[in-house]
The first five atom37 places (N, CA, C, CB, O) and aatype in JSON, in Angstrom:
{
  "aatype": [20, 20, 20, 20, 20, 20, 20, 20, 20, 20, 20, 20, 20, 20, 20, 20, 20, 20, 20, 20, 20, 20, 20, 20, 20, 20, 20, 20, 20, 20, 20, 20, 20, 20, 20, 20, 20, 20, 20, 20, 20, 20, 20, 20, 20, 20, 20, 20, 20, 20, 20, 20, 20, 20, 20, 20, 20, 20, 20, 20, 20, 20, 20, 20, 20, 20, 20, 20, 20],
  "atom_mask": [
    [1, 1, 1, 1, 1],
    [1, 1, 1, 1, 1],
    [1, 1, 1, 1, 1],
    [1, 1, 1, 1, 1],
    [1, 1, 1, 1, 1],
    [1, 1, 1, 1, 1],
    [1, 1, 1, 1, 1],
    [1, 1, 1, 1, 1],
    [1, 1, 1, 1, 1],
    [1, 1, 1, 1, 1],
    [1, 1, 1, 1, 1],
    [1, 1, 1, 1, 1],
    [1, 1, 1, 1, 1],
    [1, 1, 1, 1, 1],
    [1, 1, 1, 1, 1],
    [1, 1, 1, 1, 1],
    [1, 1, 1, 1, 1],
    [1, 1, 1, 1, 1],
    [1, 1, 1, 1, 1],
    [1, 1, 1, 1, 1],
    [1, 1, 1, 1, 1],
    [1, 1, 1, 1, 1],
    [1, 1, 1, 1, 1],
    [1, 1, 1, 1, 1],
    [1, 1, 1, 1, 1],
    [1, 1, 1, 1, 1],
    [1, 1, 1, 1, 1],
    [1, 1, 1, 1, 1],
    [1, 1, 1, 1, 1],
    [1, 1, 1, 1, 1],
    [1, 1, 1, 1, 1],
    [1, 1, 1, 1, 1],
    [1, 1, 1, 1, 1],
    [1, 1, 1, 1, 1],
    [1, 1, 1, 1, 1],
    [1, 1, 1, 1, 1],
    [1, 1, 1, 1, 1],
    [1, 1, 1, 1, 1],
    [1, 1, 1, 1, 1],
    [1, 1, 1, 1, 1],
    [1, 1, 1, 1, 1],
    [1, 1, 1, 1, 1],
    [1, 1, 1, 1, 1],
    [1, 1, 1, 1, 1],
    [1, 1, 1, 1, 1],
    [1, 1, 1, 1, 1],
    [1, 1, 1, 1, 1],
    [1, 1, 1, 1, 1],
    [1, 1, 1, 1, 1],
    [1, 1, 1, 1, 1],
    [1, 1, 1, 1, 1],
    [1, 1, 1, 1, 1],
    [1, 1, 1, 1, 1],
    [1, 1, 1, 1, 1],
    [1, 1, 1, 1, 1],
    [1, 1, 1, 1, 1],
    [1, 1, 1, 1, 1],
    [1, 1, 1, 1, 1],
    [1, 1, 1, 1, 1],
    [1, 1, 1, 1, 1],
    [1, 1, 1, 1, 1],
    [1, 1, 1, 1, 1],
    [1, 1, 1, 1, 1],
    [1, 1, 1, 1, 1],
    [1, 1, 1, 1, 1],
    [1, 1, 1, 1, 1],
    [1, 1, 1, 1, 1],
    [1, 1, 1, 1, 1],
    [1, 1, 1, 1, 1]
  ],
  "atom_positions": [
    [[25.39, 26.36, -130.34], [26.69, 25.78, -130.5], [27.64, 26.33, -129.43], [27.24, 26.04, -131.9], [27.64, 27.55, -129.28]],
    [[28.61, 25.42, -128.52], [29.23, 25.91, -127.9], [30.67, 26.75, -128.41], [29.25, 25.03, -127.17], [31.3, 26.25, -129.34]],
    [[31.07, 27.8, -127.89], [32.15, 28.19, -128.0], [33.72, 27.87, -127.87], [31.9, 28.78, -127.57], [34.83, 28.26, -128.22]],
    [[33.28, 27.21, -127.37], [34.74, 26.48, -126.79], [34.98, 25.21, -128.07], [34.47, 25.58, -124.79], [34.32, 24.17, -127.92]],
    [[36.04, 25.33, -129.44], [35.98, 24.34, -129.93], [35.56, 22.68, -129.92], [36.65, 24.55, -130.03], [34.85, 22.07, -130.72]],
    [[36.49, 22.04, -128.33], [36.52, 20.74, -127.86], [35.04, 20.61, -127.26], [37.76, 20.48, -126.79], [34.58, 19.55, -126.85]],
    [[34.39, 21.78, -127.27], [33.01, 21.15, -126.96], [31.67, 20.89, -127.79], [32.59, 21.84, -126.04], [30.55, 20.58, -127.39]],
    [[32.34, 21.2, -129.61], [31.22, 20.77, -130.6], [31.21, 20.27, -131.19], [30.73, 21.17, -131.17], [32.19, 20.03, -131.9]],
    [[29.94, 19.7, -131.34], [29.77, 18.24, -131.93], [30.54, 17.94, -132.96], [28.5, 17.94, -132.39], [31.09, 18.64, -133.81]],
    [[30.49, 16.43, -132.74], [31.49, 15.66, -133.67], [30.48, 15.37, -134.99], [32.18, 14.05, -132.87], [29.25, 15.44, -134.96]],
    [[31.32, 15.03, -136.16], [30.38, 15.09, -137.54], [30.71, 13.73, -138.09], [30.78, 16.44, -138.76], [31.86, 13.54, -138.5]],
    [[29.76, 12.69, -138.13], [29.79, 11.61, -138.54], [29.05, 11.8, -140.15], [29.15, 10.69, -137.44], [28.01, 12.37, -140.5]],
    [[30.19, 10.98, -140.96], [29.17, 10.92, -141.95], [29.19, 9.57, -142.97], [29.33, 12.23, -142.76], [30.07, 9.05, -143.66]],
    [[27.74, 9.28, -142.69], [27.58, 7.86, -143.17], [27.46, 7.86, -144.78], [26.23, 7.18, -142.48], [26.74, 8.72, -145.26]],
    [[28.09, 6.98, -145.63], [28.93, 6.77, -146.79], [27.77, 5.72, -147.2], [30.69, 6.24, -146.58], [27.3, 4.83, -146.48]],
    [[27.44, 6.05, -148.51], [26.87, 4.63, -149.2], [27.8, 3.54, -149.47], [26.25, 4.88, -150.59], [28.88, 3.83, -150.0]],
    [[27.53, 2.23, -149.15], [27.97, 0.97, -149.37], [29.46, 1.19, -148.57], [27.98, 0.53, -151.08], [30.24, 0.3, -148.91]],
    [[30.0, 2.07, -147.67], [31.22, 2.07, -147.06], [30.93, 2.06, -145.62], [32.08, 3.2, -147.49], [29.93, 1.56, -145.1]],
    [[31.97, 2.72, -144.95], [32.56, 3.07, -143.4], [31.6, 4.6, -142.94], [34.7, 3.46, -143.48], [31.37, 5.59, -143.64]],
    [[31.31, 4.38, -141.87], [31.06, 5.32, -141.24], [31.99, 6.35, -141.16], [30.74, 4.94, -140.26], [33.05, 5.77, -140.95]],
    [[32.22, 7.68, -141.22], [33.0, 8.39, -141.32], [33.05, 9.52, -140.1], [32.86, 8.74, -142.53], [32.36, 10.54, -140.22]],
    [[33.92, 9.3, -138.86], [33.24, 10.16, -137.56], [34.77, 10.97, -137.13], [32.42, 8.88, -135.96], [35.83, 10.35, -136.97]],
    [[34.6, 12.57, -136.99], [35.46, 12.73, -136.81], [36.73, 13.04, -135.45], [35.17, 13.19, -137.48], [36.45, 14.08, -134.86]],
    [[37.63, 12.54, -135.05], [38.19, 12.04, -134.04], [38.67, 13.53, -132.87], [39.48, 11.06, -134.72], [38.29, 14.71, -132.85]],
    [[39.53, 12.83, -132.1], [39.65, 11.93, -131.5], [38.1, 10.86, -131.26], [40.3, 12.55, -130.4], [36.94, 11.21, -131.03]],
    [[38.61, 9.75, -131.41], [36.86, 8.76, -130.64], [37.47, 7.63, -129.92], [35.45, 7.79, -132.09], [38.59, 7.15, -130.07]],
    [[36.57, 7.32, -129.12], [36.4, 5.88, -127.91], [35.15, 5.39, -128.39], [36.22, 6.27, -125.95], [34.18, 6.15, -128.43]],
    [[35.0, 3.57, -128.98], [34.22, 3.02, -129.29], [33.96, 2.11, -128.25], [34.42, 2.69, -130.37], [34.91, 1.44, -127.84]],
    [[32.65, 1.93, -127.65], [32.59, 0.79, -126.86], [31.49, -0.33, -127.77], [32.03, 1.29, -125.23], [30.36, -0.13, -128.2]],
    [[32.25, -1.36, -127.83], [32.18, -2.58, -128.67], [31.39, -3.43, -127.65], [33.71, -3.24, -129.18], [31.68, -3.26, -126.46]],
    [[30.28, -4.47, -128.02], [29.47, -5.17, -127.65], [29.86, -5.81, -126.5], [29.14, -5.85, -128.53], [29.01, -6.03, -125.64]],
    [[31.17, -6.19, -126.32], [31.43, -6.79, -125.19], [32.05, -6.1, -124.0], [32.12, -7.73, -125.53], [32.81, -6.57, -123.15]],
    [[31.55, -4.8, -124.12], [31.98, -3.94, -122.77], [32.95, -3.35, -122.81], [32.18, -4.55, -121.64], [33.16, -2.51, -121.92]],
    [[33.88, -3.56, -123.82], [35.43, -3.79, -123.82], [35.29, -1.96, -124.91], [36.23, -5.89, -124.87], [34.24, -1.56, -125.4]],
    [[36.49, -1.31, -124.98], [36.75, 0.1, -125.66], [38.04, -0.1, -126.64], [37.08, 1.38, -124.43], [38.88, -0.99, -126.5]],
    [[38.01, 1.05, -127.8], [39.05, 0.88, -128.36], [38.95, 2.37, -128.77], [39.16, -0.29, -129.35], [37.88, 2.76, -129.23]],
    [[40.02, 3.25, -128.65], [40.44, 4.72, -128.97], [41.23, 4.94, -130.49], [41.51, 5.21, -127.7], [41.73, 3.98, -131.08]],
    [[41.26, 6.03, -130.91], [41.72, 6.12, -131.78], [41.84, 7.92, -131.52], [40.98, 5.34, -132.9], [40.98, 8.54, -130.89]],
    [[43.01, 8.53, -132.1], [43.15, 9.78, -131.99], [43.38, 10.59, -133.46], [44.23, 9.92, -131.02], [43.73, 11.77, -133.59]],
    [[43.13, 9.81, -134.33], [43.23, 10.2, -135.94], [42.28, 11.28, -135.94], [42.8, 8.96, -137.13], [41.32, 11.19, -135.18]],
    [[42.44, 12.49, -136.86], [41.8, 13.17, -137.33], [40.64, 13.08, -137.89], [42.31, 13.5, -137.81], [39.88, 14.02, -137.68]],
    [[40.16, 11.98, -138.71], [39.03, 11.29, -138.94], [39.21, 9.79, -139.35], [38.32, 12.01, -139.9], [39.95, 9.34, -140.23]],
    [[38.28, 9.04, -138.44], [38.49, 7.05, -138.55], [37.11, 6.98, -139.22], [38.59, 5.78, -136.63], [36.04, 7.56, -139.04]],
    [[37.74, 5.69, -140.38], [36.21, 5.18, -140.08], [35.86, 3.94, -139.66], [35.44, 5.25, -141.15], [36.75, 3.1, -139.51]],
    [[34.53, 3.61, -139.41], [34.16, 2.69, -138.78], [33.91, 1.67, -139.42], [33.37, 2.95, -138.17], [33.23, 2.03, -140.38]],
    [[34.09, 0.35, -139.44], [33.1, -0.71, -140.45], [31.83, -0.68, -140.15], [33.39, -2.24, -140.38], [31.54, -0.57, -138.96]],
    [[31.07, -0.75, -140.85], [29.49, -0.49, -140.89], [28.94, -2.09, -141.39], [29.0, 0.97, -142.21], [27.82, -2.5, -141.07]],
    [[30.08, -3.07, -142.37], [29.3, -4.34, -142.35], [30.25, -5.5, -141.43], [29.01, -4.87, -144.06], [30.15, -6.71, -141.62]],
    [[30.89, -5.08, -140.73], [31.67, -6.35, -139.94], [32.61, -7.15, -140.91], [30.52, -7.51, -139.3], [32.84, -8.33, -140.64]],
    [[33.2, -6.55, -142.09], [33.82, -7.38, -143.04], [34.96, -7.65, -142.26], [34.08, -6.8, -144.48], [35.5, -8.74, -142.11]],
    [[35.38, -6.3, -141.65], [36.98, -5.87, -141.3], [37.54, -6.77, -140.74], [37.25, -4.74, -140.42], [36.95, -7.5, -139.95]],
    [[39.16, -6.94, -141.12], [39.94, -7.88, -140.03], [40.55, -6.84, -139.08], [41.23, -8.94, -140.72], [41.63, -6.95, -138.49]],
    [[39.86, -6.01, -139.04], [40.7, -4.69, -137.8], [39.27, -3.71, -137.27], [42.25, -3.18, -138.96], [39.11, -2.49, -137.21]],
    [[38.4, -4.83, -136.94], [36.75, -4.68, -136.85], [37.23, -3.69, -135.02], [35.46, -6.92, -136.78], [38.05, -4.28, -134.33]],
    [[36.66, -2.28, -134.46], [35.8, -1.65, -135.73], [36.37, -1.01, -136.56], [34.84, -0.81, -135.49], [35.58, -0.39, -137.27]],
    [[37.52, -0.86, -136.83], [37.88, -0.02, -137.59], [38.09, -0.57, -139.05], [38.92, 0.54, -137.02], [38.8, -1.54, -139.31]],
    [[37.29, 0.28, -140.12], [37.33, -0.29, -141.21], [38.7, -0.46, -142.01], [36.45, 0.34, -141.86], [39.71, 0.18, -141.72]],
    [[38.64, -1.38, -143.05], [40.29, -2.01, -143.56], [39.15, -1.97, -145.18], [41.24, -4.28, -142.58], [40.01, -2.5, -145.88]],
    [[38.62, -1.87, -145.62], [38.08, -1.63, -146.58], [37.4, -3.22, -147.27], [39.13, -0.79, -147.34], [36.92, -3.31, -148.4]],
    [[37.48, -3.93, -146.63], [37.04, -5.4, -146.87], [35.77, -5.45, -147.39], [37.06, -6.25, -145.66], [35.3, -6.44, -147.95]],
    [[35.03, -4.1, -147.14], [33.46, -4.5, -148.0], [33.47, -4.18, -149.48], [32.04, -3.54, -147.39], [32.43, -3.95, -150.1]],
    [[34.86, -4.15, -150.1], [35.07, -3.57, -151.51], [35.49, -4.68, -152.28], [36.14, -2.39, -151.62], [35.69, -4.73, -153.49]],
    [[35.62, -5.78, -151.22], [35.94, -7.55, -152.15], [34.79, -7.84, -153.26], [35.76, -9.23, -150.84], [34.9, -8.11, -154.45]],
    [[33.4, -7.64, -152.25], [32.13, -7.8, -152.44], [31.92, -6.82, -153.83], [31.29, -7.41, -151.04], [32.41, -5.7, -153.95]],
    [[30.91, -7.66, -155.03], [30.42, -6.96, -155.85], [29.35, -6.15, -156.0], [30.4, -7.46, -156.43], [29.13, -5.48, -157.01]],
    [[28.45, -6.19, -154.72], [27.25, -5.48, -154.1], [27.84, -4.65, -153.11], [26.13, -6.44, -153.46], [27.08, -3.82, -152.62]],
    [[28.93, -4.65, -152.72], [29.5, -3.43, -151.65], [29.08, -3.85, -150.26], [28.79, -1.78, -151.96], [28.85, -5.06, -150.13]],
    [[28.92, -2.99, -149.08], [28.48, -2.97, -147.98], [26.87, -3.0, -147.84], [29.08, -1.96, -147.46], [26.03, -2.28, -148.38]],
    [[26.7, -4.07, -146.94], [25.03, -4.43, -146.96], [25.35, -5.26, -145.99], [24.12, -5.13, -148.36], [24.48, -5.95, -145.46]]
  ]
}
């Protein structure tokens, strides 16, 4: 493990039926080449594409009575 705080690893943690949970600052590069930053303490991610604020999750897979899938 490095010493220098800003140089150890970041801790993602994946949630049943929710958001990816990764902790920040992060830069996502999205399918079309294109990036989106976020400097929050911890974001999470949508993991089923429900979101209207895709990637960042808005909790839209909780409409669903089976959850995220």
């Amino acid at each position: 493990m490095p010493a220098d705080p800003s140089e150890r690893p970041r801790r993602v943690t994946v949630t049943k039926d929710g958001p990816v949970l990764v902790e920040g600052p992060v830069e996502v590069l999205l399918e079309d080449g294109s990036s989106v930053t976020s400097d929050r303490f911890t974001v999470a991610l949508c993991a089923c594409r429900r979101s209207r604020s895709y990637p960042w999750c808005d909790t839209s897979h909780r409409r669903r009575d089976k959850g995220c899938r």
